[in-house]
N, C-alpha and C positions, 0 to 999 in steps of 0.2 A: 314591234315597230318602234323607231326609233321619236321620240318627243321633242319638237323643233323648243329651241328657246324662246320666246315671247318676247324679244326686242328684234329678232333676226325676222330677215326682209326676203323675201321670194324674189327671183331674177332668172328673167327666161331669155335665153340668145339663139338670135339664128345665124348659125353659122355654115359656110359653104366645108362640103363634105373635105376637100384636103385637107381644111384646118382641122376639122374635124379626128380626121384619121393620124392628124399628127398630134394630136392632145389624147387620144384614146391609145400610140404606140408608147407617148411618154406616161400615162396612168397603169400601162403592163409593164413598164421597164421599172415603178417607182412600186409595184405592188398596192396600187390606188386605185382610186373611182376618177375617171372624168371631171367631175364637180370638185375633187381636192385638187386639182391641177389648174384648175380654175381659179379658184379658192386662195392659193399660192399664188400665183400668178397675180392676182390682185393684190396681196399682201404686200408682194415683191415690189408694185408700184407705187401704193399707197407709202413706203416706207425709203423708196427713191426718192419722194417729193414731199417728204413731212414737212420740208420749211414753208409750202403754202398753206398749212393747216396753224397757223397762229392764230390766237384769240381775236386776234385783231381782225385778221382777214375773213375767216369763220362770221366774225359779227357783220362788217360789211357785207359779206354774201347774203345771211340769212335772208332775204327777200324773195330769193331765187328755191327757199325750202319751201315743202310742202308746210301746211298750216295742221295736219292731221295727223 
C-alpha cells in the first residue's frame, strides 16, 4: 500500500454520477485512476490563475486559513 506524503491533504467530493462517468471515461482513455484526473484537473487550474497566488495577496488572505 502505497504511503501518502505527510504535507498532502485528503479531499472528498460529491459529485452527480454524469460528471462522474465522464472523469472515470477520461481516466480509461488516459490509462489512470479518477483521482489523477482530478488531480490534473486542479493543477490545470491552479496554474491558469497563478497571478493570484503572489505573496502579496497570499499574506492578505491568510485570515481566511486554517490556524492548524
Amino acid at each position: 500500500m502505497k504511503k501518502r506524503v505527510p504535507n498532502d491533504k485528503m479531499l472528498t467530493l460529491r459529485l452527480p454520477e454524469s460528471i462522474y462517468a465522464k472523469l472515470d471515461y477520461l481516466a480509461d482513455q488516459n490509462w489512470c485512476s479518477v483521482s489523477a484526473v482530478i488531480r490534473n484537473g486542479i493543477r490545470k487550474e491552479l496554474n491558469a490563475n497563478e497571478e493570484l497566488f503572489t505573496d502579496e495577496y497570499m499574506k492578505s488572505q491568510q485570515h481566511h486559513m486554517p490556524a492548524y
